[in-house]
Structures are given as C-alpha cells and as structure tokens.
C-alpha positions as CSV (number, residue, x, y, z in Angstrom):
1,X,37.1,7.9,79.2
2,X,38.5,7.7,75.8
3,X,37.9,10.1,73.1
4,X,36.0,8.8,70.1
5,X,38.5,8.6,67.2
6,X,37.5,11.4,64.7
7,X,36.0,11.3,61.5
8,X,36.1,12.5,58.0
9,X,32.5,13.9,58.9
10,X,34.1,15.9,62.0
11,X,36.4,17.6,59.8
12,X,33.9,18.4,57.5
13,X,31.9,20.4,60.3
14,X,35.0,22.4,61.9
15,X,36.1,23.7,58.8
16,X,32.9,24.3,57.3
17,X,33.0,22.6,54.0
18,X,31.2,19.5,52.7
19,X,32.7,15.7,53.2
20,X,33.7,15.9,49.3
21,X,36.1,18.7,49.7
22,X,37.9,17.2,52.7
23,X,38.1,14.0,50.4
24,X,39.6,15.8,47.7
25,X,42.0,17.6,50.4
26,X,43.2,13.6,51.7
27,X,43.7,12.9,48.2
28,X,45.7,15.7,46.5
29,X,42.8,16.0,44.0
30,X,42.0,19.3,42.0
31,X,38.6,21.6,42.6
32,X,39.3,23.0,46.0
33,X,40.9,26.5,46.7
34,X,44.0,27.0,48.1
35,X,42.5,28.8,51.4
36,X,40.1,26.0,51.8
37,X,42.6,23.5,51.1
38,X,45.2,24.9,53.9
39,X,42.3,25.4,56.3
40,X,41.1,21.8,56.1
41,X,44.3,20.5,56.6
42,X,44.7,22.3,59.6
43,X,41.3,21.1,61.3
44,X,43.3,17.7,60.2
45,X,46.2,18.3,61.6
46,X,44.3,19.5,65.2
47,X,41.5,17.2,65.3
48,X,44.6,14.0,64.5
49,X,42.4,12.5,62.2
50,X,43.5,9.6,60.3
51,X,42.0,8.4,57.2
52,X,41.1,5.0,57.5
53,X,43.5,2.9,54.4
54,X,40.2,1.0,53.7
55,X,38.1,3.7,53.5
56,X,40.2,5.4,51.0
57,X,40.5,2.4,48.9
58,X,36.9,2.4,48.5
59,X,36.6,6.1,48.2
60,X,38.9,5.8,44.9
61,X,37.5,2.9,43.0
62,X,40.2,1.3,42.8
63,X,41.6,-0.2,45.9
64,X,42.9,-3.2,46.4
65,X,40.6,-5.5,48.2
66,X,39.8,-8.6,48.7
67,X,36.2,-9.3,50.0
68,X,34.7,-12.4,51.9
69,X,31.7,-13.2,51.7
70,X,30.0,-15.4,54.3
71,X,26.1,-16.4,54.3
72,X,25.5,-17.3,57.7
73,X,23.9,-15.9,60.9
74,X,26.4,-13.1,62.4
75,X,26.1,-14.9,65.7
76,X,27.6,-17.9,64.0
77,X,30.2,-15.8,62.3
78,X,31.3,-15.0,65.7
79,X,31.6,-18.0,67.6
80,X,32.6,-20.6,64.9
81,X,36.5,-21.5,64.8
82,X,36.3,-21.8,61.2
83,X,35.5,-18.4,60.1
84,X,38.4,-17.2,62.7
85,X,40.5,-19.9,60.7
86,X,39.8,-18.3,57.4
87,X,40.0,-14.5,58.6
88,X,43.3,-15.4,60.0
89,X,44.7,-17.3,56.5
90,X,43.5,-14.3,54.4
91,X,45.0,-11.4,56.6
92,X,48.3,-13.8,56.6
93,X,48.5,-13.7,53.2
94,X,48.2,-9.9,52.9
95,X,50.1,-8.9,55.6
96,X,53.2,-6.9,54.2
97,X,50.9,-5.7,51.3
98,X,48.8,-2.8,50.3
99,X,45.6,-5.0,50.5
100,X,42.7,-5.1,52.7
101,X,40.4,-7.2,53.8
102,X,36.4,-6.6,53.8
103,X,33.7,-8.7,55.5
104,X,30.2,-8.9,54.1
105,X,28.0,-11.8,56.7
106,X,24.5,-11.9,55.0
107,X,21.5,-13.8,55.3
108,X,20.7,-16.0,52.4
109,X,18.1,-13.4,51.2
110,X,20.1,-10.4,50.9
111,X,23.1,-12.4,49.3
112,X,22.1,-11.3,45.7
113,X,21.6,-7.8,46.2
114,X,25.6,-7.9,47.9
115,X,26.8,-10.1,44.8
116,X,25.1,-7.5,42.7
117,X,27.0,-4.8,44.2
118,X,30.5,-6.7,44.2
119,X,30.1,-7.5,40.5
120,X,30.3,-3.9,39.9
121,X,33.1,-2.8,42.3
122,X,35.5,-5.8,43.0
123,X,39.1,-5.5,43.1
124,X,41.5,-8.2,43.6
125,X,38.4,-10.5,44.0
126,X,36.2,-12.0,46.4
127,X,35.9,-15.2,48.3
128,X,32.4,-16.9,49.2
129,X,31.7,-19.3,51.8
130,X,28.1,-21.0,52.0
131,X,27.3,-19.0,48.9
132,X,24.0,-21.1,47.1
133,X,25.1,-22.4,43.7
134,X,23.3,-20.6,41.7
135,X,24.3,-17.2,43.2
136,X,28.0,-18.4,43.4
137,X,27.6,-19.3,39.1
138,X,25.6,-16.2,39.0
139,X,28.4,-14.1,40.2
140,X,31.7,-16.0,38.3
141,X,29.8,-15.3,35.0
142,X,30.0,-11.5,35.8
143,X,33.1,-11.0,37.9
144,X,35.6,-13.8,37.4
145,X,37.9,-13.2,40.4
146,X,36.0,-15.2,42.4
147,X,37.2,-18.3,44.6
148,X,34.9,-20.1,46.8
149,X,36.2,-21.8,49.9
150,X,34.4,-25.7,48.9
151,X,33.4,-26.8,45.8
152,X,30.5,-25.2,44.1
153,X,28.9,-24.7,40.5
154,X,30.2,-26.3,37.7
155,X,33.2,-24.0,36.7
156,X,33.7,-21.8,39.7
157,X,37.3,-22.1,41.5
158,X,37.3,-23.4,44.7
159,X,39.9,-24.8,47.2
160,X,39.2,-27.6,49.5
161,X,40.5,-30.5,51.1
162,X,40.0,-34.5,50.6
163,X,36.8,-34.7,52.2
164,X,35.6,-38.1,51.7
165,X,39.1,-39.5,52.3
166,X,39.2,-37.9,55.7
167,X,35.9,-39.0,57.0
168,X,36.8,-42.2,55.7
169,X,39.9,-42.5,57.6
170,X,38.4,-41.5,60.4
171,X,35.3,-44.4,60.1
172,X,38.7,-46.9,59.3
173,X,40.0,-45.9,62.4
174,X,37.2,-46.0,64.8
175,X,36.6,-49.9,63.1
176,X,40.3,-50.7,64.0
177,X,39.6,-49.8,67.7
178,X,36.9,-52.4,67.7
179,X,34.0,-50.1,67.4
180,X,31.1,-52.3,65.1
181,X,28.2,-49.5,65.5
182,X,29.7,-46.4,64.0
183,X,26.8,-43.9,64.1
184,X,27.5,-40.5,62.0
185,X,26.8,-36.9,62.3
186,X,26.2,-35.0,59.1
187,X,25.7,-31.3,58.2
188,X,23.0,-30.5,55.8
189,X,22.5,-32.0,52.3
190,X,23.2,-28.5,50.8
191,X,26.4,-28.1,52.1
192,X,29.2,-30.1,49.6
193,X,31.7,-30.4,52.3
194,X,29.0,-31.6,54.3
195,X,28.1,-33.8,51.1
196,X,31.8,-35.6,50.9
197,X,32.1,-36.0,54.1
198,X,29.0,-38.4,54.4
199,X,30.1,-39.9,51.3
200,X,33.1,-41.4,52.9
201,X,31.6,-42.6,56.2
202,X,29.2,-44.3,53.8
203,X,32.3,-46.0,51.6
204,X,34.0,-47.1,54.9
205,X,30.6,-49.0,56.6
206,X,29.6,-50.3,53.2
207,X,33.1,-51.7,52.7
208,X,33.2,-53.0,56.7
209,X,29.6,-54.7,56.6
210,X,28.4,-52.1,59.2
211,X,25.2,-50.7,59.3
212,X,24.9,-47.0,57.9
213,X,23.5,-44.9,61.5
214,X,22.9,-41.5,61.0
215,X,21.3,-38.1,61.8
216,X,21.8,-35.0,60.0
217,X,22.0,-31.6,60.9
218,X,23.7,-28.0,61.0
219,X,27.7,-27.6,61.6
220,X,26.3,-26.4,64.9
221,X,27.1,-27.7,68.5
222,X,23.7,-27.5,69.7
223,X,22.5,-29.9,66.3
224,X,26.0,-32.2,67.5
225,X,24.0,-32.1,71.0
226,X,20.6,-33.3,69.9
227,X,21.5,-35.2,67.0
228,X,23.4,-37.6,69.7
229,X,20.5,-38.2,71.8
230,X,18.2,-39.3,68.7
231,X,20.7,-41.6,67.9
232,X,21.0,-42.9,71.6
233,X,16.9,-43.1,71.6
234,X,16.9,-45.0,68.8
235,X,20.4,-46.9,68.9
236,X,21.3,-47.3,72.2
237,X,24.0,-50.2,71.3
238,X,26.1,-47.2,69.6
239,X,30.1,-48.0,70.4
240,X,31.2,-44.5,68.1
241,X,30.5,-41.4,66.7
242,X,31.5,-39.8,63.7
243,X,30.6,-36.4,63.7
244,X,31.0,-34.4,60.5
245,X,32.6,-31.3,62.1
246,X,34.3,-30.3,65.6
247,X,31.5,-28.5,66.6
248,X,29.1,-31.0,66.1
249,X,31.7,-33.0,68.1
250,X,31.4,-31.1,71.1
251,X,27.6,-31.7,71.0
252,X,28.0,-35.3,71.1
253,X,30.1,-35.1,74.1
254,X,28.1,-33.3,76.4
255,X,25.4,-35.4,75.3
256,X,26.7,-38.3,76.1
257,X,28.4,-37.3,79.2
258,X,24.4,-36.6,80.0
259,X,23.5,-39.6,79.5
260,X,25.9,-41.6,81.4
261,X,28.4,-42.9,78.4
262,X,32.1,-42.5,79.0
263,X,34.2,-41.5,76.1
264,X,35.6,-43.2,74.8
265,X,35.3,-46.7,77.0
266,X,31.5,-46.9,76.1
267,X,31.6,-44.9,73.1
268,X,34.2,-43.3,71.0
269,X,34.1,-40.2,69.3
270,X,35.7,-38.6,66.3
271,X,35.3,-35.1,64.8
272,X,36.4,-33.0,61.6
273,X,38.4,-29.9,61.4
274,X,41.5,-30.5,63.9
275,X,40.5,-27.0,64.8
276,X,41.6,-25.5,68.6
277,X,38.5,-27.1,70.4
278,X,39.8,-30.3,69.4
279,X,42.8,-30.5,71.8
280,X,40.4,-28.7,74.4
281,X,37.8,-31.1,75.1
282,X,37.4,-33.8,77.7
283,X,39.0,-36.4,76.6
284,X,40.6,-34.2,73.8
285,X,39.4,-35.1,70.6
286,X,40.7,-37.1,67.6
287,X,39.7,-35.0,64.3
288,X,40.8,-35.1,60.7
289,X,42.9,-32.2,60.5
290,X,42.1,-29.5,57.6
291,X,44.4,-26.4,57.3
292,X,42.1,-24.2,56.9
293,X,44.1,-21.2,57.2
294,X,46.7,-22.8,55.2
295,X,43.8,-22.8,52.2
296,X,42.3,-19.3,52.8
297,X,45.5,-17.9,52.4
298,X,46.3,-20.2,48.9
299,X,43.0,-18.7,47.8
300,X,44.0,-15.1,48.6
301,X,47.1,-15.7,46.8
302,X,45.4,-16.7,43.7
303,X,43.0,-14.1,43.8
304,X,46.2,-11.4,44.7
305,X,48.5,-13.2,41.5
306,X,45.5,-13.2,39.0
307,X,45.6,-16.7,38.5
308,X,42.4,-18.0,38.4
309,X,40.5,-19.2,35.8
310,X,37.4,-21.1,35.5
311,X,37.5,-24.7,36.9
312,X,40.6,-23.9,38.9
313,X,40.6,-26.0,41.7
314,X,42.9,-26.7,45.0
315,X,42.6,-29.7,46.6
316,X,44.5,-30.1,50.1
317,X,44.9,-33.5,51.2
318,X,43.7,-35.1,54.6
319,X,45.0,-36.0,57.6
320,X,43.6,-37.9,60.8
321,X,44.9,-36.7,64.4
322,X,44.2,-39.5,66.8
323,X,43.3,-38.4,70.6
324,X,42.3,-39.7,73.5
325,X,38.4,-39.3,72.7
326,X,38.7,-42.7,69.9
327,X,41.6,-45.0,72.1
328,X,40.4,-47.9,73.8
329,X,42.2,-49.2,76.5
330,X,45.5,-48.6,77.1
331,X,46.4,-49.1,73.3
332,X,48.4,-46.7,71.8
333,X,46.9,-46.1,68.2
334,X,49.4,-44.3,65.1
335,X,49.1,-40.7,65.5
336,X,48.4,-40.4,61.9
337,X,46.3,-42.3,59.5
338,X,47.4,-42.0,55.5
339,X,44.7,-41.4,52.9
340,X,44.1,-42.4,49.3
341,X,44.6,-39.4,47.1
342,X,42.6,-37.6,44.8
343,X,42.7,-36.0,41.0
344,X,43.0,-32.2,41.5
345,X,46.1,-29.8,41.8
346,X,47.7,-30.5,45.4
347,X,49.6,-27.9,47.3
C-alpha cells in the first residue's frame, strides 16, 4: 500500500523540536541553532518531505492567492459542471504563475465568519459565487479585491454574460420551430442570473402573444425533474421547455421521457449553459452557450493585474447552440442565433 505523504508535523516529531522551528528551518528564517537547524534538515531530507507551495504561502502572510468562494452544499460543489467550469478557468489563468488557488464551500450560515477571515488575510483577491448581497457589499467595503462571478450589490465587480438575451434567443427559437406553449424553468428569485434569465423568456412570450408558463426552482436536476411534471399536471398541451440551466434540463428530459413525450416531436426542449451534458443527452441538447471558464479566468486576471475597481463589470455576450432536442422534423435550423447587445465592457 502506499505510504502516506509526510508532514511538517512528522518532522517535527523525529527531530524533536516544535512545528515552528521546522518552519523557520523551510524558510531560511533566524532563531534556530545551527545543530538544530542541520538536524532538521536532515529528518527532511530522509523522511522526503515536501513543503506544500500553498501551505507556505499561507504560513508567510503574504502569498499569492486567489480564493473562491462558493455558498452552496459540498455535494453540489461536486457534481455541478459549473463549479468544474470555473475551477478549470481560474487554474488556466494561473498556470505558469506563482499563484494558488484556495477553495472555501460554505453553508449560507457560516459565510460571514469565512468573509471575516478573508478580509483580514487576502492576497491577490477572492472570487464569490452565490455570495448573498449583503455579505458580498459587506466584504467589497473592507477588502476591495473582490470579483463576484454574476452581478451583485450595487458597486461590487462582477463578470457575466448577456443573460436575458440568451434566454431570449432561446424562447425566439423554440417559437420559430412552431412551438406556441413555451413553458419555462426558472432557478430561484435570489439568484440574479436566475433573475435575467426569466426576464428574457418573459420579453420573448410577451412580445409573441404567448402565455407566460412557469415553475421555479433550484439550478438542480432533481427541481428540472419535478418542476416538469407540475407543468405537465397542470399544462398538459405544453409543445416546449425552456429550462433556465442544463441541469434543470436534464430533469425535464427524464421527466418527460416518463411520461410518454418524445423530444422533441411532442415537445421541445432548450437548456442554458452549453456545458458538457448538453452534447450528452438524448436527443443532445440545444443550450445557450456561456464560457464560463473563458469568464473565471477574465476574473482571475483582473484580480492577478490589480484592475478592479468598484463597479467594474464584464459582460460576455450570448450565444444559442441549436441541437437536436428543439428541431422539428427534418428541418435543419441555423446553428447559431445572434443576440441584441448590451451596455457593459465586452471581451
């Protein structure tokens, strides 16, 4: 079986001395004796310890480090494609640098005490995601290298994309396929991607003379799942779905595969993210793309280049991918749908 990879404690122990002088030892820093100092660095040198890069950065005070921040259940953390997304944008950005990335997923109730703590010790700054508002303005008042990954308070940086306009698109689309009952799927009022996103399926069916069909829910596939048979229950002359993320996209699907609708001959679906799922499904899904990577790793950047400021703002535009899941017929529909723009900086 593999050896357990030692620690700065396990030093500490075979040479006798507290955790503090083997620090100092690592570090090259004054108040240890010469004796102690060459045996410590030879229970290093036997034991192969390592110092972890991180750990050091941390132990000094001044490391560089960027921190995310993520209020959310850990379980959700680990299966959503969207915290992957923005994991993989921000280690993108730092790869080749002497920066690190740190992790904090918190409850809503312990998110304070964390802030509290990051106020006092950030670095190169710290990105939120799900963050309440009034933590989020809390936290830009005392630490200023802050962006968060939607919008948020009133003066706090954020990047996003063209919500509305995408979900929008995505309504337009489903209407040009001949779909007249254009039920939605949103994520919770508190969320203000969730927020644009219904916004702009409400434009589009105002604009068309549809009736507004909804049910609103969590970004989760089991809401996307239950959501879809209300709507059934109580709409059962449904044609399409707009759901307001992937996930909640997959829920429809399995619903209505359980309830004997084909996709998308009966009833056509459309989801948002353009994340990996999407080209997984059956049939594979049409989704408004966002890049999410793409804007984790503009946020890094900005954090990393001290350029933020308050109000700051990064808007990435959207884009509809058309699959199979919204096609009716045999018709071929145009792979990609334009959208209006909006007032913000644009990559």
């Amino acid at each position: 079986m593999p050896h357990r990879r030692p620690t700065l404690a396990d030093v500490a122990a075979e040479a006798g001395v507290s955790k503090a002088a083997v620090s100092r030892v690592i570090n090259d820093a004054p108040g240890v004796s010469a004796p102690t100092r060459s045996r410590v660095q030879e229970v290093i040198e036997r034991l192969g310890y390592r110092p972890d890069p991180v750990a050091r950065a941390l132990a000094s005070g001044h490391g560089d480090l960027v921190e995310l921040v993520v209020v959310d259940d850990a379980s959700v953390f680990s299966d959503s494609p969207y915290y992957g997304r923005v994991t993989a944008g921000i280690l993108q950005e730092l790869a080749g640098t002497n920066a690190h990335l740190r992790v904090h997923v918190v409850d809503e109730g312990d998110a304070a005490a964390l802030l509290a703590r990051l106020a006092e010790t950030v670095s190169l700054g710290v990105l939120l995601i799900n963050v309440p508002d009034p933590l989020a303005a809390s936290f830009h008042d005392r630490c200023g290298r802050v962006v968060s990954m939607a919008p948020s308070a009133p003066g706090v940086p954020y990047v996003s994309m063209e919500n509305a306009e995408g979900a929008y698109a995505a309504v337009m689309h489903l209407h040009a396929t001949g779909r007249r009952r254009i039920a939605a799927l949103h994520g919770q009022e508190s969320n203000h991607d969730a927020a644009g996103r219904r916004l702009g399926y409400q434009r589009a069916v105002r604009e068309l003379g549809l009736p507004e069909i909804s049910q609103a829910g969590k970004f989760r596939r089991e809401a996307g799942y239950q959501l879809t048979g209300r709507l059934l229950a109580d709409h059962p002359e449904i044609d399409a779905v707009f759901a307001g993320c992937d996930l909640m996209a997959t829920g429809a699907l399995q619903a209505l595969a359980d309830l004997g609708r084909r996709v998308p001959e009966d009833v056509a679906v459309a989801g948002f993210d353009d994340s990996v799922i999407a080209s997984c499904t059956t049939p594979p899904l049409t989704s408004v793309r966002q890049p999410v990577e793409q804007m984790a790793a503009a946020a890094t950047r900005a954090l990393v280049e001290r350029r933020i400021a308050p109000h700051w703002r990064l808007v990435f535009p959207a884009d509809l991918q058309v699959r199979r899941s919204s096609e009716k017929g045999h018709v071929t529909w145009p792979r990609s749908i334009p959208t209006a723009s909006t007032s913000g900086t644009r990559p």
